[in-house]
C-alpha positions in Angstrom: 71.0 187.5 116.4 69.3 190.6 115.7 69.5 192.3 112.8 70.0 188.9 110.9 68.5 187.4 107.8 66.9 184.2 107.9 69.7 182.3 105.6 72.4 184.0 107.5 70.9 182.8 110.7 70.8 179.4 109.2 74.4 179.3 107.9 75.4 180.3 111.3 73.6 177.5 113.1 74.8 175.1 110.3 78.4 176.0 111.1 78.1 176.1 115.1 76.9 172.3 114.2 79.8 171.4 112.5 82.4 172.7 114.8 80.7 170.8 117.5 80.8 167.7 115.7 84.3 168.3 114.8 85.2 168.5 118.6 83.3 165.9 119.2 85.5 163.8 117.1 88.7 165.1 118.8 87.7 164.6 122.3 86.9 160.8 121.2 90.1 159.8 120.0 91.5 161.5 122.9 95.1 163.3 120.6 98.4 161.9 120.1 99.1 159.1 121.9 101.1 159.1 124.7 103.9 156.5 126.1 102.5 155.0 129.5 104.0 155.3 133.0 105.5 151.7 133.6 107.3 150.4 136.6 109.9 148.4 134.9 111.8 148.0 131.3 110.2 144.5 131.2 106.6 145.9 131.8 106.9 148.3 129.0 108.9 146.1 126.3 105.9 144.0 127.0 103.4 146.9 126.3 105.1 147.9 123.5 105.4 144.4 122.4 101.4 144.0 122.2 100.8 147.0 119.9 103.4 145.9 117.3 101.8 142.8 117.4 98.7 144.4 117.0 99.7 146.7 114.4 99.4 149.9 116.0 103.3 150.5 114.7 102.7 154.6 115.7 101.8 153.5 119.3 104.5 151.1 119.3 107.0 153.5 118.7 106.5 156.2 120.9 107.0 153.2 122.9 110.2 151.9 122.1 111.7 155.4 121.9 110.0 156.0 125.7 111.9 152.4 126.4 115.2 154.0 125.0 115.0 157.6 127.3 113.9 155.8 129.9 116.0 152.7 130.1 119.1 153.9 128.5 121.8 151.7 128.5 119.2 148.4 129.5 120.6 145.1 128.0 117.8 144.7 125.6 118.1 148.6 123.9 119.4 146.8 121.1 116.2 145.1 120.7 114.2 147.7 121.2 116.1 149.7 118.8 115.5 147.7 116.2 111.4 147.3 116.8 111.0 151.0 116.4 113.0 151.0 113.5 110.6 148.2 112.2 107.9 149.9 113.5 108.2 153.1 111.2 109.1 150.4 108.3 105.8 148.3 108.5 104.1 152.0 108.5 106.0 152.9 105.4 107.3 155.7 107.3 111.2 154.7 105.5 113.2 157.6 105.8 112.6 157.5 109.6 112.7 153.7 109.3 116.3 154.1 107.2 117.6 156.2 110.3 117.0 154.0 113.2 118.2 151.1 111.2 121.3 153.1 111.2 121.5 154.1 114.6 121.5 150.4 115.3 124.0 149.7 112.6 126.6 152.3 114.8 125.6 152.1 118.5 124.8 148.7 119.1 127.4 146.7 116.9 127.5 143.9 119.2 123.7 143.5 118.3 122.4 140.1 116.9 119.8 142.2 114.8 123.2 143.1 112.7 122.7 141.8 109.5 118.8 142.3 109.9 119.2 146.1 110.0 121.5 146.1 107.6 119.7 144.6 105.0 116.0 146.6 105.6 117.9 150.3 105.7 118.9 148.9 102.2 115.2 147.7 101.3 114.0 150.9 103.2 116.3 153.0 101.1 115.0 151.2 97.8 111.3 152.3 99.2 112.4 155.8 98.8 113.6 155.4 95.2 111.2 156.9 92.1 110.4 155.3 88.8 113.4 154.8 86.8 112.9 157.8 84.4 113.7 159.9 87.4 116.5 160.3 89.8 118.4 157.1 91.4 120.2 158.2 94.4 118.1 156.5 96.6 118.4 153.0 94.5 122.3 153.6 94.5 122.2 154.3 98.3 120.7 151.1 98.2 122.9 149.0 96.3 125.8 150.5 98.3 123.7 149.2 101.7 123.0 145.7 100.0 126.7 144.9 98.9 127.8 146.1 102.5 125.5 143.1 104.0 127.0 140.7 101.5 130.2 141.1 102.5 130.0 141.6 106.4 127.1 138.9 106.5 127.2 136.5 103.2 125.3 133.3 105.4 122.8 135.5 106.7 119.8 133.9 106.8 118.6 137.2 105.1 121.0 136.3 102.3 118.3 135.1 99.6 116.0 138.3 100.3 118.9 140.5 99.7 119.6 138.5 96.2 115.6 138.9 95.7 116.6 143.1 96.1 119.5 143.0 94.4 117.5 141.9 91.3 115.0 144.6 91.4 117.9 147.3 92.5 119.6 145.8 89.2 116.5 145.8 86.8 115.9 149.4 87.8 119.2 151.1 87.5 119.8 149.1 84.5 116.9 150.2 83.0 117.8 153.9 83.8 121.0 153.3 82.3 119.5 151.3 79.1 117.7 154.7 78.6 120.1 157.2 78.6 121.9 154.6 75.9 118.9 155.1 74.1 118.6 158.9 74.2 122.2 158.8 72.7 121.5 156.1 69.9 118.6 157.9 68.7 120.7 161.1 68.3 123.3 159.2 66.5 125.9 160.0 69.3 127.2 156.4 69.3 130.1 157.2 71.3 127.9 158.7 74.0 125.3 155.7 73.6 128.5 153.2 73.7 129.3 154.4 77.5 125.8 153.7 79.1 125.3 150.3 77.0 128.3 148.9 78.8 128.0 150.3 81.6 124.5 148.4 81.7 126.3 145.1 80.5 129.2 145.2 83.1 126.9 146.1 86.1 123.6 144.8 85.6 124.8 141.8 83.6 121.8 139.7 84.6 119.4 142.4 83.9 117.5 142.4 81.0 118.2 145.5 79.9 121.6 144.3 79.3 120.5 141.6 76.8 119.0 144.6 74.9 121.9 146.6 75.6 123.7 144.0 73.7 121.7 144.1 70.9 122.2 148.0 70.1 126.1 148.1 70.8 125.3 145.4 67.6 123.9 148.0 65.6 126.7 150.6 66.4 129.6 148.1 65.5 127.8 147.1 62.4 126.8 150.6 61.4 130.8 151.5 62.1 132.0 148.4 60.1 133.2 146.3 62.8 130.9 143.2 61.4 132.3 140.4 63.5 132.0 142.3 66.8 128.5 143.5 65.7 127.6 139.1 65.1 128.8 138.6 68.6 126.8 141.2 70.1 123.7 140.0 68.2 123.7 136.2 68.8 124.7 137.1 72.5 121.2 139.4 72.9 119.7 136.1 70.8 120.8 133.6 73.0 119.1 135.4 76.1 116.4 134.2 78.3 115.2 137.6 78.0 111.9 138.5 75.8 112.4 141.8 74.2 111.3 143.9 70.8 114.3 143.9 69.3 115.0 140.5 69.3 113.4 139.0 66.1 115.6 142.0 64.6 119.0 140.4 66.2 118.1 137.5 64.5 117.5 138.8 61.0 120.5 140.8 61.6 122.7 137.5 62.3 121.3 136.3 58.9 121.8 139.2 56.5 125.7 139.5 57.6 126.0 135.7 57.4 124.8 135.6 54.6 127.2 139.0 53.2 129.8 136.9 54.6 129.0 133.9 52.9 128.7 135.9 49.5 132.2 137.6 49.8 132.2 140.8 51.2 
């Protein structure tokens, strides 16, 4: 330490302090962890059994994938497949989660967890997907995964959960759609704006962003003259369940061209 100043010989003990704390800390938690030596598959679905239930997913799935190189070809891989694909699901980890779903999904058809896997890759792909302003490929990937477990499983006792996702997959890609409608409509491009609005009506019907949608493909039909079109579109987006800002407007709409009608026009 010679030649040293006081407050450099300080900052040098200072940090010496630190990095010993820091391994400290390392040594304690002992790294990664590591799948344990077990004598039989039974032994270690069991061990991997009591972390998930625990909640140590991590631990858990170096687990199940230790159970799968180790046991391959055992009559509960299946199974186990399916755990470490919930595992990196319950620890939001979805994009691995999505994978080993599918790997179920096309090595282990036989698999009662079917219709299970099916269903979360399409939840775990809807995890993935960004607000609505932004892109929707994961929501579509989604929605594609969703119908596929309608039609190959439409009793599954996952059936209602699926129509719970379907909802919000709807809401959302409906809404992305209602705003590209509305891009166009502001720009006065009503045959652009025409395209997205029913594409949001035909799609995401029970959306409400096709109840709105309604209500502008109103305001292009009356703006191009085509009044009795324009009155259906409007007492369609009135009679809604939906609550929306442009609804008070339908209404007074539905009254001013009653009333033009009325007077002769």
């Amino acid at each position: 330490m010679k030649g040293l100043r006081r407050s450099e010989l300080d900052i040098d003990i200072a940090a010496v302090a630190v990095l010993c704390a820091v391994m400290m800390v390392i040594a304690s938690c002992g790294g990664p962890y590591a799948g344990k030596k077990v004598a039989t598959p039974e032994l270690k679905l069991d061990l991997a059994g009591r972390l998930f239930e625990e909640g140590k997913y991590s631990d858990a799935a170096v687990e199940y994938k230790d159970f799968l190189a180790t046991f391959a070809g055992h009559e509960r891989s299946d199974f186990a497949q399916f755990r470490l694909a919930e595992c990196y699901r319950l620890d939001e980890q979805y994009p691995l989660a999505a994978v080993e779903y599918r790997i179920l999904v096309n090595d282990y058809g036989y698999s009662e967890y079917i219709d299970d896997a099916l269903y979360l890759e399409a939840l775990s792909a809807f995890k993935q997907a960004p607000r609505a302003e932004r892109d929707q490929t994961k929501s579509y990937e989604a929605l594609t995964r969703l119908n596929r477990f309608f039609e190959l499983f439409p009793t599954s006792p996952r059936r209602q959960e699926g129509e719970e996702l379907q909802i919000e997959l709807h809401n959302r890609l409906g809404k992305k759609d209602f705003m590209n409608a509305r891009l166009y409509f502001r720009k006065k491009e009503y045959a652009a704006a025409i395209i997205y609005l029913d594409k949001v009506i035909s799609l995401y019907a029970t959306s409400s962003w096709a109840d709105r949608s309604r209500y502008y493909r109103g305001v292009i039909y009356e703006r191009e003259g085509r009044i009795t079109e324009a009155l259906s579109e409007y007492e369609a987006a009135v009679a809604s369940k939906s609550s929306f800002s442009e609804k008070d407007d339908a209404r007074r709409r539905i009254a001013a061209l009653r009333g033009e009608e009325a007077s002769g026009r």
